[in-house]
Kinemage of the C-alpha trace (Angstrom):
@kinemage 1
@onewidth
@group {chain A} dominant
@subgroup {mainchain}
@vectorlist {calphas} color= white
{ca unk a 1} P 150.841 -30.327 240.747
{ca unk a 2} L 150.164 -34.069 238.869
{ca unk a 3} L 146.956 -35.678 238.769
{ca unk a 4} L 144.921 -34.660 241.833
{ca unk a 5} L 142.751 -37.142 243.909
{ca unk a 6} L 139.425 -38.779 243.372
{ca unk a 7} L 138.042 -37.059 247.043
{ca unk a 8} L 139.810 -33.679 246.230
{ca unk a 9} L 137.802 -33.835 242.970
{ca unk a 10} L 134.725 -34.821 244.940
{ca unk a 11} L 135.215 -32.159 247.314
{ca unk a 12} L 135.849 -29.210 245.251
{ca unk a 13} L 132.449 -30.498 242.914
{ca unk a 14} L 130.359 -30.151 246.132
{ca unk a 15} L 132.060 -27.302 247.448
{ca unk a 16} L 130.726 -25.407 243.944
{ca unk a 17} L 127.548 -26.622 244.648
{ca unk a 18} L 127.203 -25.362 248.015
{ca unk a 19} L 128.628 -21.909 247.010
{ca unk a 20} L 126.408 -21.821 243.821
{ca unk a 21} L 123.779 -22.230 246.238
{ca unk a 22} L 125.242 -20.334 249.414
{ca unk a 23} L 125.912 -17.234 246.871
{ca unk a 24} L 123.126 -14.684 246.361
{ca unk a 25} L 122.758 -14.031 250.211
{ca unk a 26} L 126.762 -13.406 250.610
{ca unk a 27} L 127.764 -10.336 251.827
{ca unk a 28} L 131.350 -10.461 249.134
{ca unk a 29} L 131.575 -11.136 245.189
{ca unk a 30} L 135.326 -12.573 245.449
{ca unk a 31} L 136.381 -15.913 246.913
{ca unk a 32} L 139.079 -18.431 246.283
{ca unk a 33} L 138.896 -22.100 247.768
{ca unk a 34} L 141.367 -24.803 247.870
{ca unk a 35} L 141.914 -28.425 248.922
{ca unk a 36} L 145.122 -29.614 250.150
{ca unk a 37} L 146.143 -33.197 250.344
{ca unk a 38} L 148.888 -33.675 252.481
{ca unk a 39} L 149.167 -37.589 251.453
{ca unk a 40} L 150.360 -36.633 247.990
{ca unk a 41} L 151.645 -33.408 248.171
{ca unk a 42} L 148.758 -31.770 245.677
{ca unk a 43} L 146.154 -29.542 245.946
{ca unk a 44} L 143.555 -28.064 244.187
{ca unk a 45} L 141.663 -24.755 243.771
{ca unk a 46} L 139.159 -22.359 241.673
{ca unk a 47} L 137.938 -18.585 242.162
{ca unk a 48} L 134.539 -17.810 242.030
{ca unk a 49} L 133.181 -13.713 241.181
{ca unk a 50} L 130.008 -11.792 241.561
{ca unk a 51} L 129.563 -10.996 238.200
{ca unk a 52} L 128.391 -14.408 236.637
{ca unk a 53} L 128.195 -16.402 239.546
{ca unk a 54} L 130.435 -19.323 238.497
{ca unk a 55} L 134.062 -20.178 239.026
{ca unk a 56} L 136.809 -17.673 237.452
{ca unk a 57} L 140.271 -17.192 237.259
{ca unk a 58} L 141.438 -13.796 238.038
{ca unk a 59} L 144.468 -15.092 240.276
{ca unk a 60} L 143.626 -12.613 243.155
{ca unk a 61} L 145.624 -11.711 245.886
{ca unk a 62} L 143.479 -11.805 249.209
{ca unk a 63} L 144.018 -9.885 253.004
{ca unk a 64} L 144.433 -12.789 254.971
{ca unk a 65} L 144.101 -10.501 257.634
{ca unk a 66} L 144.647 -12.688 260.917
{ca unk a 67} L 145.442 -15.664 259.170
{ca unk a 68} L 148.847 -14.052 259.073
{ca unk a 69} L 149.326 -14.773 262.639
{ca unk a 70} L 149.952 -18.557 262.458
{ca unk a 71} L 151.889 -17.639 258.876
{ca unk a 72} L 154.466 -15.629 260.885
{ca unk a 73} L 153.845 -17.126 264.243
{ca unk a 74} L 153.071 -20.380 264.575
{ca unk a 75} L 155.128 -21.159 261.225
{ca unk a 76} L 158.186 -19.508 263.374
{ca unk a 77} L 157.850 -21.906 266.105
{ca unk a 78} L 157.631 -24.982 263.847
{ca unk a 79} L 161.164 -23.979 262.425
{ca unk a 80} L 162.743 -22.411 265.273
{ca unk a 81} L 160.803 -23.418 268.742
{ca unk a 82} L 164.297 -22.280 270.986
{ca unk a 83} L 163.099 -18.329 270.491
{ca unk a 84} L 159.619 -19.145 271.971
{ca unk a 85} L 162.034 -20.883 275.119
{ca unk a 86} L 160.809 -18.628 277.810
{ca unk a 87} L 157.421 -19.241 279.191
{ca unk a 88} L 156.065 -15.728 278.681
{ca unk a 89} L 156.277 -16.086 274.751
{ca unk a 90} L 154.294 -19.107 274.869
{ca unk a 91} L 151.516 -16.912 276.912
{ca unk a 92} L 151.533 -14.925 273.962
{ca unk a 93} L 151.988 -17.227 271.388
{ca unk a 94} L 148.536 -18.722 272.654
{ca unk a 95} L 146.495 -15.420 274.053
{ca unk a 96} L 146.876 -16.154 277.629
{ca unk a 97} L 149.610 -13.580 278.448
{ca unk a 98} L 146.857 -10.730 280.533
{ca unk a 99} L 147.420 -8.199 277.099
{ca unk a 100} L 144.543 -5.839 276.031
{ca unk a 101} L 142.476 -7.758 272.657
{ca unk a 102} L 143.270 -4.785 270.581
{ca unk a 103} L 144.139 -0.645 271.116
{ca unk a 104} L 145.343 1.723 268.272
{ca unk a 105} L 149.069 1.816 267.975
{ca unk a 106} L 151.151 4.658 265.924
{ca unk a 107} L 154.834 3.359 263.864
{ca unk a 108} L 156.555 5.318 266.214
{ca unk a 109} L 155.954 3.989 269.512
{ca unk a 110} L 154.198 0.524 269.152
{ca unk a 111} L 157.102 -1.564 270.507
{ca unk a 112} L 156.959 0.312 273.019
{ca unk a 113} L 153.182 0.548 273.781
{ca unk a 114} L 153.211 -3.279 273.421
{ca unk a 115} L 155.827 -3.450 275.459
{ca unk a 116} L 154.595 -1.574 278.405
{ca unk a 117} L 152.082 -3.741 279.422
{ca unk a 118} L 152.838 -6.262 282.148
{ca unk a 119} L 152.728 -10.066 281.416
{ca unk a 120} L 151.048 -13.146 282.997
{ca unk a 121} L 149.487 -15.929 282.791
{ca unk a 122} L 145.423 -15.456 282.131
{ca unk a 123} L 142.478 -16.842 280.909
{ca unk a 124} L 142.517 -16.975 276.647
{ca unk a 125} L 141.820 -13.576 275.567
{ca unk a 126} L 142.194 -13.385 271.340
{ca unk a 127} L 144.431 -10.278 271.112
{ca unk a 128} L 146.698 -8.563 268.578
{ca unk a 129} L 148.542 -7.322 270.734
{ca unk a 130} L 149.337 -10.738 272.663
{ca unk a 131} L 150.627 -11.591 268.629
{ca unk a 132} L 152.955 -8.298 268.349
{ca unk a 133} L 154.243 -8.820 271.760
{ca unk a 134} L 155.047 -12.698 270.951
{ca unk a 135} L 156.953 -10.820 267.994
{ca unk a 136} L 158.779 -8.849 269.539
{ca unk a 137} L 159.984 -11.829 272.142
{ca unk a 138} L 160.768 -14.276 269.310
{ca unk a 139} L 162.633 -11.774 267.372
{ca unk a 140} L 165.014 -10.692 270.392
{ca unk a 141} L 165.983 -14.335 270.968
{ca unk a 142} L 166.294 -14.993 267.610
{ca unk a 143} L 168.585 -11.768 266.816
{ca unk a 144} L 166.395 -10.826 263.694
{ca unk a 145} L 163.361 -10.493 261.827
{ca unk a 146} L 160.607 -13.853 261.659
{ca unk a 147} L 159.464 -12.752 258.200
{ca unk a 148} L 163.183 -13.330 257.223
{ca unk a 149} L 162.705 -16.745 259.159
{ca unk a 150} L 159.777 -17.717 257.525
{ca unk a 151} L 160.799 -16.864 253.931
{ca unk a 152} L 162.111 -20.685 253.669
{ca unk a 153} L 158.739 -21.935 253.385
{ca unk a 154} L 156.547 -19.115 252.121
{ca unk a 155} L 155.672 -19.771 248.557
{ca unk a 156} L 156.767 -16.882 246.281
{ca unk a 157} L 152.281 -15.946 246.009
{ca unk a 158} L 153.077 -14.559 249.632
{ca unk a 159} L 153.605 -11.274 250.336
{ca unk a 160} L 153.432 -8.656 252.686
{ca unk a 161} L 151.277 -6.156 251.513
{ca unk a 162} L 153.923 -3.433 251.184
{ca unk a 163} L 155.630 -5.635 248.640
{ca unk a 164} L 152.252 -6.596 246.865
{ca unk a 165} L 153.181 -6.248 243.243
{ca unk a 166} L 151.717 -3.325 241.164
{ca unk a 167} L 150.037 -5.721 238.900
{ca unk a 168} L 148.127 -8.015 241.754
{ca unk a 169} L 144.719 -8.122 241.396
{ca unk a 170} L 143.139 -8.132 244.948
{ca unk a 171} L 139.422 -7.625 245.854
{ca unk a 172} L 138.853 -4.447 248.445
{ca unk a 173} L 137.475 -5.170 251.584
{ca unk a 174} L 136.294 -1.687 252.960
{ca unk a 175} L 137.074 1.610 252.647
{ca unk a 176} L 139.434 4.041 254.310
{ca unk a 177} L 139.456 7.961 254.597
{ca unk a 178} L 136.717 7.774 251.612
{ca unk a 179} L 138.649 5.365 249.730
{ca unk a 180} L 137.923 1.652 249.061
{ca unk a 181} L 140.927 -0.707 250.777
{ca unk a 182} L 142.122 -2.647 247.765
{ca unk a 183} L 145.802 -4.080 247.662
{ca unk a 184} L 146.316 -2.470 251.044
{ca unk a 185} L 145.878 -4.266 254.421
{ca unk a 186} L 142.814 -3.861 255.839
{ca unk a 187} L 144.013 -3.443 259.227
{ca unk a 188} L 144.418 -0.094 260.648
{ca unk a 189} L 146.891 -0.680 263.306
{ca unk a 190} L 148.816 -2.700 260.007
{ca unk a 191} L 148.170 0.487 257.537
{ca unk a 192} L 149.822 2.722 259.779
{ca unk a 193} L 153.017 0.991 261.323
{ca unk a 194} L 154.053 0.257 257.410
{ca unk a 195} L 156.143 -2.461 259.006
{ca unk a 196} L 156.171 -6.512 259.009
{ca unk a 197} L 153.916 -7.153 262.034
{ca unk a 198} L 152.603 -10.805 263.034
{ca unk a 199} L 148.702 -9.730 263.633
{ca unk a 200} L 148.244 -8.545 260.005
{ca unk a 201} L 149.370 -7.763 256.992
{ca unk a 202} L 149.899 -10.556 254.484
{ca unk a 203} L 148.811 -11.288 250.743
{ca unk a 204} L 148.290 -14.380 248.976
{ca unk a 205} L 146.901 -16.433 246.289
{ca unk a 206} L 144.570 -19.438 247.520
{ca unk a 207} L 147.460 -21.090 245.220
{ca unk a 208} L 150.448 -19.481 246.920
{ca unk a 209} L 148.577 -20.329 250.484
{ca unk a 210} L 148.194 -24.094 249.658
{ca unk a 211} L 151.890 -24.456 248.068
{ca unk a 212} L 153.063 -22.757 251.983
{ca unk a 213} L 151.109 -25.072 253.605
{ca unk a 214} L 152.419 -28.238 251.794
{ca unk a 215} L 156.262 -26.695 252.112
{ca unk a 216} L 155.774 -25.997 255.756
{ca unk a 217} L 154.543 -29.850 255.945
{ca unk a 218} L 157.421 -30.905 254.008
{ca unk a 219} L 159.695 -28.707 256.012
{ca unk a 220} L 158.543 -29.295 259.791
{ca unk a 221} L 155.893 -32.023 259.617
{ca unk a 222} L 153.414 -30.142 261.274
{ca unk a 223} L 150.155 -32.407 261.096
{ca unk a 224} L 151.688 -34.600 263.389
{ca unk a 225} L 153.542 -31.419 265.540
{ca unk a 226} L 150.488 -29.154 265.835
{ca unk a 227} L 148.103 -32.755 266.743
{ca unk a 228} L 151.008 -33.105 269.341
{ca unk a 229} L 150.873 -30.055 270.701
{ca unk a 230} L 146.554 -30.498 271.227
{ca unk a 231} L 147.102 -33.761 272.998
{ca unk a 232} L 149.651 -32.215 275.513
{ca unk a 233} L 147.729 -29.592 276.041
{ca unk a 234} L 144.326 -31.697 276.483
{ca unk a 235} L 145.703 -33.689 279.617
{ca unk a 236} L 146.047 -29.775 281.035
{ca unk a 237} L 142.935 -28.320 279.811
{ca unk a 238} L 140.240 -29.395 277.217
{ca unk a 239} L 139.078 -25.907 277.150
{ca unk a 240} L 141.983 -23.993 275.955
{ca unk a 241} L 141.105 -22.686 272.570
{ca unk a 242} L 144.643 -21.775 270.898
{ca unk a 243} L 147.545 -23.892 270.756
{ca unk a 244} L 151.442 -23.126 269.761
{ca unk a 245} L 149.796 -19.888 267.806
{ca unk a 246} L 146.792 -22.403 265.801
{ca unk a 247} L 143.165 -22.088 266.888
{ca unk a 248} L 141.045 -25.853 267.476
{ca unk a 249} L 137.528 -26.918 267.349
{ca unk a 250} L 136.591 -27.022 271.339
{ca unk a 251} L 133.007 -27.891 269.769
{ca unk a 252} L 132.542 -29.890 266.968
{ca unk a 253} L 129.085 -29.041 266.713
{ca unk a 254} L 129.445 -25.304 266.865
{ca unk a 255} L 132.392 -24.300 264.898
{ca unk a 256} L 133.461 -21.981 262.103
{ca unk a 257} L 135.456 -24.764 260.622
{ca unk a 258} L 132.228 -26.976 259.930
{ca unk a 259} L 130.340 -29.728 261.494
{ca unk a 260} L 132.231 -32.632 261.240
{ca unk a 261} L 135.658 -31.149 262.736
{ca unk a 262} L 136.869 -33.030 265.439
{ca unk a 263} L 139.897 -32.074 267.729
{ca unk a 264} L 142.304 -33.254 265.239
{ca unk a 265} L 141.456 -29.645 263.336
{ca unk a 266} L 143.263 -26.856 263.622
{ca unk a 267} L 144.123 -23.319 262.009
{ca unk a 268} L 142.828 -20.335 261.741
{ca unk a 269} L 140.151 -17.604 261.028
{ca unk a 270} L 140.847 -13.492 259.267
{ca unk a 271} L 138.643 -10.498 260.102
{ca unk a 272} L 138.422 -10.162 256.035
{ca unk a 273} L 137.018 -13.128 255.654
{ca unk a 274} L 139.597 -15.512 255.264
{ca unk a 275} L 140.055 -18.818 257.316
{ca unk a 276} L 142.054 -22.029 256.719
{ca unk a 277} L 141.916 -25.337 258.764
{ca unk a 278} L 143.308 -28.852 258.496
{ca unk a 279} L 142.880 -32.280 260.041
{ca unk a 280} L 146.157 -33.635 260.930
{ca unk a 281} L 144.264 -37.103 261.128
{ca unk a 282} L 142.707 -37.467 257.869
{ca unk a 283} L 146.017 -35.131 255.822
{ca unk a 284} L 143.998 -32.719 254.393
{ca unk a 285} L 143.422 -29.393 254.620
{ca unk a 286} L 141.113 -26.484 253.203
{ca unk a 287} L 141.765 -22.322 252.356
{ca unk a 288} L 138.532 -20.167 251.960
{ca unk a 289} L 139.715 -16.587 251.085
{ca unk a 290} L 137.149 -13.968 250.884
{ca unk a 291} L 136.382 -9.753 250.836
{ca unk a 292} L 133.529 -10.290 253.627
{ca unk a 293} L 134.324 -6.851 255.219
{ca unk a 294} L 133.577 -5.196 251.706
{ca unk a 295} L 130.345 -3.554 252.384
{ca unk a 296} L 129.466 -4.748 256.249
{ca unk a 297} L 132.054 -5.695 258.088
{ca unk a 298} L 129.683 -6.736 260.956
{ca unk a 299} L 127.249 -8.899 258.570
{ca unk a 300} L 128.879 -12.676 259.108
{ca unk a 301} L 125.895 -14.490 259.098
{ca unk a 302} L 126.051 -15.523 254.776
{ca unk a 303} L 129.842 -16.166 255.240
{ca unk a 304} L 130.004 -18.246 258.328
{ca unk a 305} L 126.801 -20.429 256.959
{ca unk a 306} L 129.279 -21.133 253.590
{ca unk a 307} L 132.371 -21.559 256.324
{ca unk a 308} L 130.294 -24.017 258.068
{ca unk a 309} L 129.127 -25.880 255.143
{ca unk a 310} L 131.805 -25.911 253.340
{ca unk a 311} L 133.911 -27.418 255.828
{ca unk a 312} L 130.994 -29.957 256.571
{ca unk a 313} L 131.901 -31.199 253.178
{ca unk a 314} L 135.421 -31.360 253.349
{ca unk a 315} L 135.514 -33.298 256.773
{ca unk a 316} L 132.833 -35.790 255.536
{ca unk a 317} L 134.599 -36.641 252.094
{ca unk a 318} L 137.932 -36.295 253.298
């Protein structure tokens, strides 16, 4: 994408060095990273494996896992914010609509289960089904499907996983019925509905990711929008954690995103390991994709240290 700049450059050397570092006590042997710059409409990337411990190109698909629900979500309110009009969709949009965090859900009935459930306004409580339910309330104002919406700006490295190419190489990130969980999605309540929900269920390249993020900037400036949005809401409430469907840094020096974030950040984290998070002030952005749930799900402590630092680095050189 044209010659890409000095700090990117500086930032992805460091970044190496941290992971080259960071890498015999992680709990994964895939991972993609990326820097965006917003300024000039570039980014750049590199894979790193298990196998010889340095950067490789194997152009992997990863489970973004939850970091599909500000794909489908948040990236439907940017283009269309009229379907999110009623009050209640905003509740869910931003986990404060009283739903359960999480409950397992068969393709039959899960509109209907998620349905059910009364609404109103409540403390932040992250929940999957506060994303299907903000779905489901989106789609009937809109008269159709968001991942038809949201095709506009989702680079062609995107997919649902039920449309993951034969060919894609992805890393597996558990195991399932006594099989290991490789080009499927990861998440059970996903697996089994087989159908294009919000909470779950996209694919991508850390490529494919950085080329939707610089299309939905293009498309719907949403630095500036989603910064908006936090400085709204901050005259309400300084501690409300999610905003228009992104999470924020409420502490900048106890954060996933890295020290060094302040409340210009925003984005996202995945249960597979997968997080990405910009700073609308300085325009730039970074995408860590990795299988952290392939052996331990429960063993975070090697991949948020490398979330932490990493980000560290990109907020300081940025």
């Amino acid at each position: 994408m044209g010659n890409s700049s000095n700090r990117s450059a500086t930032i992805i050397e460091q970044v190496k060095e941290t992971i080259d570092r960071l890498w015999p006590v992680a709990n994964f042997d895939c991972l993609a990273y990326a820097v965006v710059d917003f300024k000039k409409n570039e980014f750049q990337h590199f894979e790193w494996e298990v196998s010889d411990s340095k950067p490789r190109s194997h152009h992997w698909f990863f489970d973004l896992a939850s970091v599909t629900k500000p794909l489908v979500l948040a990236t439907s309110y940017l283009l269309r914010p009229e379907i999110f009009k009623k009050e209640e969709s905003i509740w869910c949009l931003e986990h404060r609509a009283g739903l359960p965090a999480w409950g397992r859900l068969g393709p039959d009935d899960w509109r209907k289960r998620v349905s059910t459930f009364p609404l109103s306004h409540s403390e932040t409580l992250y929940s999957d089904y506060s994303a299907l339910r903000a779905q489901l309330l989106a789609e009937w104002q809109l008269g159709g499907k968001l991942y038809d919406l949201i095709k506009q700006v989702h680079d062609k490295e995107v997919f649902h996983w039920t449309e993951l190419p034969k060919d894609a190489h992805s890393p597996v990130t558990g195991m399932r019925n006594g099989k290991a969980v490789c080009g499927q999605v990861h998440d059970d309540n996903a697996f089994y509905i087989r159908e294009k929900v919000a909470h779950a269920g996209l694919f991508a390249s850390a490529e494919g990711l950085a080329k939707t993020l610089l299309n939905l900037h293009r498309e719907t400036n949403f630095l500036e929008k989603v910064d908006g949005f936090i400085q709204a809401q901050q005259k309400i409430s300084r501690n409300q954690r999610f905003v228009r469907g992104w999470d924020r840094v409420l502490d900048s020096s106890n954060t996933l995103a890295g020290k060094g974030a302040s409340e210009k950040v925003f984005g996202h984290l995945g249960f597979t390991g997968t997080s990405i998070w910009m700073d609308s002030e300085k325009a730039i952005g970074q995408i860590l994709l990795t299988n952290g749930t392939k052996n331990y799900w429960y063993a975070k402590e090697g991949l948020n240290q490398m979330r932490r630092e990493i980000g560290a680095i990109t907020w300081k050189l940025g």
